[in-house]
C-alpha positions in Angstrom: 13.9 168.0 54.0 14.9 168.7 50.2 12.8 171.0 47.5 9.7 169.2 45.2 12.4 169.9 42.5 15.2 168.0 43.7 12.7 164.6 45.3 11.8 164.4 40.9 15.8 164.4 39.9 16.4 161.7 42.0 13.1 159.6 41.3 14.4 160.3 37.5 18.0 159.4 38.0 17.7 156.0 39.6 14.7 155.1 37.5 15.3 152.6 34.1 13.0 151.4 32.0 11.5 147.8 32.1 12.1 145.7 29.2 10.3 146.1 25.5 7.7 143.0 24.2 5.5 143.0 21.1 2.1 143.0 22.0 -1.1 142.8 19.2 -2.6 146.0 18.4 -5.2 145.9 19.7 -4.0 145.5 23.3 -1.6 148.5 22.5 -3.7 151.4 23.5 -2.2 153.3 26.4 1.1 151.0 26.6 4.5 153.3 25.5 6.0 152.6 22.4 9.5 151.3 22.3 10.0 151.6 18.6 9.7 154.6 15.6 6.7 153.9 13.7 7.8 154.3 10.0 5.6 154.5 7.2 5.8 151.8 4.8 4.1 153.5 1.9 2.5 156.8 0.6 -0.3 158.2 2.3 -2.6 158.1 0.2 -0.9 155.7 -2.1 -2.3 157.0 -5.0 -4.0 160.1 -6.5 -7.8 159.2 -4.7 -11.3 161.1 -5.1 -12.5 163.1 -2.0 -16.1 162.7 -3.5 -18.6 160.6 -5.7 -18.8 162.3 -8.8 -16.7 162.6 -12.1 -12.8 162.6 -12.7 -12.3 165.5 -15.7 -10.0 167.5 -17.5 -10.4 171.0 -16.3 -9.1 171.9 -19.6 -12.8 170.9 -21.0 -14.7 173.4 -19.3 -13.8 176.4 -20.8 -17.5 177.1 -21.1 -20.0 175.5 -18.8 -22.6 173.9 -18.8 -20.5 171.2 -21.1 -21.2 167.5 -22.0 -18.5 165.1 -21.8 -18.6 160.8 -22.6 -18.8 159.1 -20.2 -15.9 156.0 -20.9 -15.1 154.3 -18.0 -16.1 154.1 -13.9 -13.2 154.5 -11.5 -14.4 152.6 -7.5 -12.7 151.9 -4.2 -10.7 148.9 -4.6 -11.2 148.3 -8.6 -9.6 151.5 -10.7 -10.0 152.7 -14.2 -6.3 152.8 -15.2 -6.5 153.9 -18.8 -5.6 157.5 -19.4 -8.6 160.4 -20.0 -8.8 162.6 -23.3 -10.2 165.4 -24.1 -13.9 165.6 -24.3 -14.2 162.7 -21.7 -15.0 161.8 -18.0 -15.2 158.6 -15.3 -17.8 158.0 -13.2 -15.7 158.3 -9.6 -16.5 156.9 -6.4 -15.1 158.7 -2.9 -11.6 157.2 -2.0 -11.4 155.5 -5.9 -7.7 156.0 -7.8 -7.5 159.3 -9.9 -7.0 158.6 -13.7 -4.3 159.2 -15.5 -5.2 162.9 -17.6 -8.0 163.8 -15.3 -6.8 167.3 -12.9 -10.2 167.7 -11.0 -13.3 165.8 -10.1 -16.9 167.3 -9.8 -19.1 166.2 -7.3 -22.2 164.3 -8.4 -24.5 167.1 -7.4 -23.3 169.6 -9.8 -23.7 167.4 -13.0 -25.9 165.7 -15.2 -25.9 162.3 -16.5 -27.9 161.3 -19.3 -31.1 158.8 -19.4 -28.5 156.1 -21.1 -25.4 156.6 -19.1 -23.1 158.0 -21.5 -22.6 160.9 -20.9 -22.4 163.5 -18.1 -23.3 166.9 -18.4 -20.6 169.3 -16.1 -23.2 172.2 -14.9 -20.7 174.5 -12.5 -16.4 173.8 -13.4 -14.5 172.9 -10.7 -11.3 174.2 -10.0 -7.6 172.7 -10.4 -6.8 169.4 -8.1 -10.4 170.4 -6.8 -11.9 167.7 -4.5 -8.6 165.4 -5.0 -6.1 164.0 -2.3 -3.0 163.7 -4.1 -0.5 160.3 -3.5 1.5 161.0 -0.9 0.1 164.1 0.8 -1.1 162.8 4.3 3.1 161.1 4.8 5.8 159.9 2.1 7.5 156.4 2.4 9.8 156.4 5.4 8.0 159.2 7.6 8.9 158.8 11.0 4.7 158.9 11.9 5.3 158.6 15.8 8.0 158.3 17.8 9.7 155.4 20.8 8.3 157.1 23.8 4.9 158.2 22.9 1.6 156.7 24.4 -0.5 154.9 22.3 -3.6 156.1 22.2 -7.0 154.8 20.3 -7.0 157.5 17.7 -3.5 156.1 16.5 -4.2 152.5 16.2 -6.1 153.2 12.1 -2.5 154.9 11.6 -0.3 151.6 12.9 -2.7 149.4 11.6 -2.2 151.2 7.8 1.7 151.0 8.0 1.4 147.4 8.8 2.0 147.0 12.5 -0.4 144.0 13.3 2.2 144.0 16.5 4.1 146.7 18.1 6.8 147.0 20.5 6.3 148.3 23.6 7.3 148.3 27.6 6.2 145.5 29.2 3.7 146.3 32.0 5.1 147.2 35.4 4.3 145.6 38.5 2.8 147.5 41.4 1.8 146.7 44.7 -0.4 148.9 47.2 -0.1 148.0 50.7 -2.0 150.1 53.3 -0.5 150.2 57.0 -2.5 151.2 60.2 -4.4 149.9 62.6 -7.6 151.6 62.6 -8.1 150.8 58.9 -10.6 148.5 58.3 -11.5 147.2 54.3 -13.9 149.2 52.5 -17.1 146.6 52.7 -17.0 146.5 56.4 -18.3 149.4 58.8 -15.8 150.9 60.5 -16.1 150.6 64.7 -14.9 153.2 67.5 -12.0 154.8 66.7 -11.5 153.2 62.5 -11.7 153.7 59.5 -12.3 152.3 56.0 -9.1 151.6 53.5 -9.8 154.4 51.2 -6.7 155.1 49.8 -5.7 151.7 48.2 -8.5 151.7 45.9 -7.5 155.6 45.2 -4.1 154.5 44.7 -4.1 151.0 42.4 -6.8 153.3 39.9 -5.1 155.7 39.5 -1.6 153.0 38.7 -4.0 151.2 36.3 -4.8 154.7 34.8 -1.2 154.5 33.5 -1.4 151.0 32.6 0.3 149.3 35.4 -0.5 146.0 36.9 -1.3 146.8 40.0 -2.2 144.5 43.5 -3.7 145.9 46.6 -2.9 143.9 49.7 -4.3 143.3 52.9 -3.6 146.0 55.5 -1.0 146.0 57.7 -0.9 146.3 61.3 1.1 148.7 63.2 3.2 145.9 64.4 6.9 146.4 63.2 7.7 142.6 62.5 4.8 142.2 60.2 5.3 145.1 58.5 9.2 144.1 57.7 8.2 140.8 57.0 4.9 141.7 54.3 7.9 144.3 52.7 10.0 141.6 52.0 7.4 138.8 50.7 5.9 141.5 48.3 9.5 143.6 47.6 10.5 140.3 45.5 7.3 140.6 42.8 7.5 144.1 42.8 9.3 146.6 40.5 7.5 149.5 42.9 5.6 148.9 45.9 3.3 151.8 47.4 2.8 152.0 51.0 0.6 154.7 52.4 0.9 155.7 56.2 3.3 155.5 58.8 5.6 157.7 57.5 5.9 160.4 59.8 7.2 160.5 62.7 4.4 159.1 65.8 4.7 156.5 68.5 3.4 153.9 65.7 4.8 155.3 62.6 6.9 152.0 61.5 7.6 152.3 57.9 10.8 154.3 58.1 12.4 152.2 60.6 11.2 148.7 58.9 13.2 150.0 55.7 16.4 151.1 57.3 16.2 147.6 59.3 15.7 145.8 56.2 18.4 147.6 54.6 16.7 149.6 51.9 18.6 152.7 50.3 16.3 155.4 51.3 16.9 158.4 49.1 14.5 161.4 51.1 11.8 160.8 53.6 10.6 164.4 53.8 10.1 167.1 51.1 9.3 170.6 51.2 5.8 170.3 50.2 2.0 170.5 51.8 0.8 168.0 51.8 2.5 165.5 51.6 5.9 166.7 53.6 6.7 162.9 55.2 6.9 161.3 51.1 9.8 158.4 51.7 11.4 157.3 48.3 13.6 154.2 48.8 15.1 151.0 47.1 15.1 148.0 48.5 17.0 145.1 46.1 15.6 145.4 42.8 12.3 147.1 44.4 11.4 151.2 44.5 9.4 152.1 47.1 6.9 155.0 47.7 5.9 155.7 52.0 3.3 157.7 50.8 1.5 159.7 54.2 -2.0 158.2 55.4 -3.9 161.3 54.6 -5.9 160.5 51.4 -5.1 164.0 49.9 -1.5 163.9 50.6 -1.9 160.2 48.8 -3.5 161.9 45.7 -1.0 164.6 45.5 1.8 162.6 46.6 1.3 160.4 44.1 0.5 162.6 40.6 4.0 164.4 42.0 6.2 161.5 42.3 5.0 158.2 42.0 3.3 158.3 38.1 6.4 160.1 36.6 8.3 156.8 38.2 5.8 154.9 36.5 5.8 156.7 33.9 9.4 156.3 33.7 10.2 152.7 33.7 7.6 152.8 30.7 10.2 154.7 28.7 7.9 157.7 28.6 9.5 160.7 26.6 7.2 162.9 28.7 6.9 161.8 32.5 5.4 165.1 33.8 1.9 166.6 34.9 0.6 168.2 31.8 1.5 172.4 33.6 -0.3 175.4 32.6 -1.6 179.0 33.9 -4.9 180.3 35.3 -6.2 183.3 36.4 -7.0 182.7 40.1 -10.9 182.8 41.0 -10.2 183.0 45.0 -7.0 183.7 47.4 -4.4 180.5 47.5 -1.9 181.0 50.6 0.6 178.9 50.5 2.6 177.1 53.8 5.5 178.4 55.8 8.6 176.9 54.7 6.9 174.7 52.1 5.7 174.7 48.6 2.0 174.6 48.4 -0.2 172.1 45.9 -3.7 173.0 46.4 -6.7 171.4 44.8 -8.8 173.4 42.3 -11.4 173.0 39.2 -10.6 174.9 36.0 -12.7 176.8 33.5 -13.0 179.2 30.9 -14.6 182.1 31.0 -16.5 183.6 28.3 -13.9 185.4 26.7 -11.7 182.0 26.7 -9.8 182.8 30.0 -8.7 179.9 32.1 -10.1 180.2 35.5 -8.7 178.1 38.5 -11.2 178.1 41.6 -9.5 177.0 44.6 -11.5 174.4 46.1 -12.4 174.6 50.2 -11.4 171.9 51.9 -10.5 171.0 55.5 -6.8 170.0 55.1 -5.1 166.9 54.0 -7.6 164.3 55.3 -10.5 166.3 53.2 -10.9 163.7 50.1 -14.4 165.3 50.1 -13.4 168.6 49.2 -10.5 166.7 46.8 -12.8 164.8 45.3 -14.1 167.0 42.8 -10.7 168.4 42.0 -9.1 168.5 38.3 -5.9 170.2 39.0 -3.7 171.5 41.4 -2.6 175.3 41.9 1.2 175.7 42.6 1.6 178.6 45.9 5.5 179.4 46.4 6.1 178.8 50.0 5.8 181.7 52.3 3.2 183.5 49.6 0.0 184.0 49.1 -1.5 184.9 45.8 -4.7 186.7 45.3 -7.7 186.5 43.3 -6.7 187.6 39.5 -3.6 186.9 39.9 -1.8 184.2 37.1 -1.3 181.0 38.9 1.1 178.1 37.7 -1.0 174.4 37.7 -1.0 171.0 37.1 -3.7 169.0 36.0 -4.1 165.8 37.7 
């Protein structure tokens, strides 16, 4: 049995990332960039308007209110590129090129403008650069603007799309496949008879692979039958780069998947961890192919996986960051912990009203309890052989 700690150095050390392939922006969001995004030009690229209004020389409005001619209109996309003197203004539209002379621009609503349009009365004087967005202030020419590694989210695509990124370069999908073992699990649209139950866990399991952008297949369940199960590894080991099997990993009268691995030669690298739940976790390699023995137990699935499987995913994606976001919480409840192993139990966070982050322990019944789970948002760390008490600062993840 090896520490939490240990189980995520060796998922990192045998882990490389897939191959890069340009993909159109607009099917980048969530993949993992696999190239520095460099600015190609000024941000803005010129001295622009923040408001509709007029382009001046502050110099003019020593005494206000003051009229100045009106000699020219500066809009978005078709500038006035002579040069202002004194005694004059432009008519200026929001995001329109500054002209040359002017140093501030007064909004609309604090001027004038005559019956004939020639000139604009300034009623209150703005100050110095007021209400302008100078060339070059948002990111210079050659900016690194995000970096190979980061996820692409939707609020970055206006950014690529400005620097001219109609493609970007990114790590090609990976390929996951959930296969759920057991006998007495039955699919999800029929109702279970004596002694069964329905295949909750591969749903649970290829959502939360997609989540992280992964093309993921669920297969039909496998029996407890030895041969079958060594013969469905190896078809679907080949068209894998991970394959996620949940139950029969521990160590009952019909719990296969260990031996079926070692029979078909896979590497296996730990098949128990110092955690609850989730103590049976098997990490393996067979050929080119990881493989996760994930325990039946839908919570021990859940946890199982946001521990160990999604930084592997997250991993071959080339993923500068392949952790659980972590933080601190005041605890709302006790959270005892398990003899000998490090405890992950599920919770829901909140602030307080004075802005304190508050982690409630959710009840549940144990490792089979995806009821209990089910509203969870995070998970409170316990130290093995501890227990930590209400208002005490906990360590969490959030899932």
């Amino acid at each position: 049995m090896i520490d939490i700690s240990k189980a995520l150095r060796i998922i990192e050390s045998q882990i490389n990332p897939l191959p890069a392939t340009n993909l159109p922006l607009e099917q980048a969001v969530g993949r993992v960039l696999r190239e520095d995004i460099i600015a190609d030009t000024d941000l803005p690229p010129f001295d622009r308007s923040q408001m509709d209004g007029y382009a001046v020389m502050t110099s003019d409005l020593k005494t206000i209110p003051v009229p100045l001619a009106i000699v020219g209109e500066s809009a978005a996309g078709k500038g006035w590129h002579n040069t202002i003197k004194a005694g004059q203004a432009v008519r200026i539209m929001t995001g329109a090129p500054l002209p040359k002379g002017a140093d501030a621009v007064q909004k609309i609503e604090l001027t004038r403008e005559s019956a004939n349009g020639k000139v604009v009365e300034i009623l209150e004087a703005p100050k110095l650069n007021q209400h302008i967005v100078r060339k070059g202030s948002e990111v210079k020419t050659g900016a690194k603007v995000f970096r190979a590694g980061e996820a692409i989210t939707k609020n970055m695509i206006a950014s690529l799309a400005s620097f001219g990124y109609a493609k970007v370069k990114v790590t090609k999908t990976p390929r996951i496949t959930i296969m759920g073992t057991g006998s007495e699990i039955v699919e999800i649209a029929k109702r279970p008879g004596r002694d069964q139950i329905r295949n909750s866990n591969s749903v649970m399991l290829a959502v939360l692979c997609r989540s992280l952008n992964a093309d993921t297949t669920i297969l039909p369940i496998v029996r407890d039958d030895i041969a079958k199960l060594k013969a469905a590894i190896k078809a679907t080991a080949k068209a894998s780069d991970i394959l996620i099997m949940t139950g029969g990993v521990s160590v009952g009268k019909y719990d296969h998947t260990k031996t079926a691995l070692a029979e078909l030669g896979a590497g296996i690298s730990f098949d128990k961890v110092r955690l609850k739940p989730g103590k049976p976790t098997v990490f393996a390699k067979l050929g080119k192919t990881f493989i996760f023995g994930l325990p039946g137990n839908p919570v021990s699935a859940a946890v199982t996986f946001h521990l160990f499987v999604r930084k592997a995913i997250m991993k071959m994606q080339a993923a500068r960051h392949s952790d659980l976001k972590k933080g601190f919480a005041v605890l709302a409840a006790t959270a005892k912990g398990a003899r000998e192993r490090d405890t992950y139990l599920p919770a829901s966070v909140s602030t307080d009203p004075s802005g304190v982050l508050i982690a409630t322990p959710l009840k549940w019944q144990g490792s089979s309890d995806f009821i209990g789970f089910a509203r969870a948002d995070s998970l409170i760390f316990v130290p093995r052989d501890s227990t930590m008490q209400a208002g005490e600062v906990a360590s969490l993840v959030f899932i």
